[in-house]
C-alpha positions as a LaTeX table, in Angstrom:
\begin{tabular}{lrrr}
\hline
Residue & $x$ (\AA) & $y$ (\AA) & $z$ (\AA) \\
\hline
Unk1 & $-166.42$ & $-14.77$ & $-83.54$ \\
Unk2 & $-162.85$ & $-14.19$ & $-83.83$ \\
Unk3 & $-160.64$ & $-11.18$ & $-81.98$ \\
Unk4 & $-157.91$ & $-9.50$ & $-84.41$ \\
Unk5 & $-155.29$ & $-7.34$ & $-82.45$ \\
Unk6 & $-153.21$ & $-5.42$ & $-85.07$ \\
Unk7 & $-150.40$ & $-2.90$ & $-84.13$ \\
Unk8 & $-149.53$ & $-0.02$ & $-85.61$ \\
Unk9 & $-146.76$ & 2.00 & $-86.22$ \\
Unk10 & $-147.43$ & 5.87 & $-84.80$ \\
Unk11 & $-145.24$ & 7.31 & $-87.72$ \\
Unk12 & $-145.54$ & 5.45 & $-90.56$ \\
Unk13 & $-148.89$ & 3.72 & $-89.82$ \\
Unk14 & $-147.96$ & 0.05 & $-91.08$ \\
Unk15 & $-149.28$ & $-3.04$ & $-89.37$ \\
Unk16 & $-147.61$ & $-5.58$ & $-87.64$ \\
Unk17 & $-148.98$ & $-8.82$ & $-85.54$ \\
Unk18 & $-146.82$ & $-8.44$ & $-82.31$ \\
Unk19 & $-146.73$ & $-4.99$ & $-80.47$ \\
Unk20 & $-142.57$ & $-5.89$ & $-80.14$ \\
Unk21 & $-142.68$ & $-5.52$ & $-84.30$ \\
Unk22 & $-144.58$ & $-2.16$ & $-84.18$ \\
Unk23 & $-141.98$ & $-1.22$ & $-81.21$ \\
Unk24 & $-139.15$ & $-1.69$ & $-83.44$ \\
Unk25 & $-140.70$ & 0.13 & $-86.34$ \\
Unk26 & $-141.22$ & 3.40 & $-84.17$ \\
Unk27 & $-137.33$ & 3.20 & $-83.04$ \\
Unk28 & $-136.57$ & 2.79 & $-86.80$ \\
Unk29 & $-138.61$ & 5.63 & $-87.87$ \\
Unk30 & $-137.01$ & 8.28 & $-85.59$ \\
Unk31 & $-133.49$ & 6.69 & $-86.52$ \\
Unk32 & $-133.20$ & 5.37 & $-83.08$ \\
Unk33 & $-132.07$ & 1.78 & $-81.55$ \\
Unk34 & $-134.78$ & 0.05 & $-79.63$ \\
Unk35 & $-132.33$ & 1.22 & $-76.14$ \\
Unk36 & $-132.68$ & 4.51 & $-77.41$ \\
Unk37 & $-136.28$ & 4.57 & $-78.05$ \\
Unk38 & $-137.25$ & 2.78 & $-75.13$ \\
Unk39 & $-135.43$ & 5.89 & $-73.82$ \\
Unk40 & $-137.17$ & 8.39 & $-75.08$ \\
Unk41 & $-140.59$ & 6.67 & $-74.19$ \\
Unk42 & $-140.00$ & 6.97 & $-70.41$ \\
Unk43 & $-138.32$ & 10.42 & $-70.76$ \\
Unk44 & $-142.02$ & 11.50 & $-72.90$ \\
Unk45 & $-143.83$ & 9.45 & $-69.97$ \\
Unk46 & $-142.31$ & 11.55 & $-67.20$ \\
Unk47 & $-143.07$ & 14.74 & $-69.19$ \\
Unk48 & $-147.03$ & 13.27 & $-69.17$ \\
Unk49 & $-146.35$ & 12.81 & $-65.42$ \\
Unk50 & $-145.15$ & 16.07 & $-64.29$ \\
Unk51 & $-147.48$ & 17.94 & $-66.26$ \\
Unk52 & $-150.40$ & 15.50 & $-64.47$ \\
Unk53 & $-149.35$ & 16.77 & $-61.54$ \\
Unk54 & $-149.16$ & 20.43 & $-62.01$ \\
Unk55 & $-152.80$ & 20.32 & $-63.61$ \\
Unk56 & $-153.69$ & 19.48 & $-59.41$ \\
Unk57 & $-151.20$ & 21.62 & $-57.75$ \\
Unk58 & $-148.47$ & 24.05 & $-58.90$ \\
Unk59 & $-145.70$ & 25.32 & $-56.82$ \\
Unk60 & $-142.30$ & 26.07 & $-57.69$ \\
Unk61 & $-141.34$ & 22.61 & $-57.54$ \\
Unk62 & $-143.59$ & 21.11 & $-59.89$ \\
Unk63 & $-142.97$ & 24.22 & $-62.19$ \\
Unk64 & $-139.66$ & 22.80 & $-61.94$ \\
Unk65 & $-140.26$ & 19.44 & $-62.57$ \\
Unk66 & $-142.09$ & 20.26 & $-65.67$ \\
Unk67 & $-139.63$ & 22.57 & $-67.21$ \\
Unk68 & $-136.88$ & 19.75 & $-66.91$ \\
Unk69 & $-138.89$ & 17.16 & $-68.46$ \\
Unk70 & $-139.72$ & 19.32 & $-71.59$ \\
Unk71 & $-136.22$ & 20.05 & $-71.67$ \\
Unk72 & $-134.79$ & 16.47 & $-71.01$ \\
Unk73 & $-137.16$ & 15.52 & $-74.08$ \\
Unk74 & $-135.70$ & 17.99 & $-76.18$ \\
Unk75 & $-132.66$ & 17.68 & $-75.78$ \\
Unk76 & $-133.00$ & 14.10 & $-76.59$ \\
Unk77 & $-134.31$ & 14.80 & $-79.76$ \\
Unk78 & $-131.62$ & 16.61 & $-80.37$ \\
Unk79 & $-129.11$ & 14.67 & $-79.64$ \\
Unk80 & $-130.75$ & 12.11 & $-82.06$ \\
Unk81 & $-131.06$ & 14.55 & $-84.42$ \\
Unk82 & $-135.11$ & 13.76 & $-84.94$ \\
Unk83 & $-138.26$ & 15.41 & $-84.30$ \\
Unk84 & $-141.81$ & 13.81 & $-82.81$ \\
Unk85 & $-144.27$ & 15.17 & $-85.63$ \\
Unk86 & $-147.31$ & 12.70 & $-83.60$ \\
\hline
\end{tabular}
């Protein structure tokens, strides 16, 4: 038996063969350069953090963590002029 690994595109759903392919298809789709989106996947991955951590503990300073990720993100998005419909 034979494996098949096929990527996929999270906004437009096509297929590619390489995950670097269905990378640059993302970036297209939100109009952004592979920099850009590569970006915005580690700004989104620190808004996953900080809101990992206040489901454990909340203070004041993971309140505040939290509130600057969502608005780092959407600013961001603004800036590129695009919104994340996933």
């Amino acid at each position: 038996m034979k494996t098949r690994t096929v990527y996929i595109c999270e906004f437009c759903h096509s297929e590619y063969k390489t995950s670097k392919e269905a990378y640059e298809c993302e970036a297209k789709c939100l109009g952004l350069t592979v920099e850009q989106y590569k970006e915005y996947v580690n700004l989104l991955q620190e808004e996953r953090s900080a809101f990992g951590t206040a489901s454990c503990s909340m203070n004041d300073e993971i309140r505040k963590r939290c509130d600057e990720a969502v608005k780092t993100v959407l600013d961001f998005q603004k800036e590129h002029n695009f919104t994340d419909n996933r």
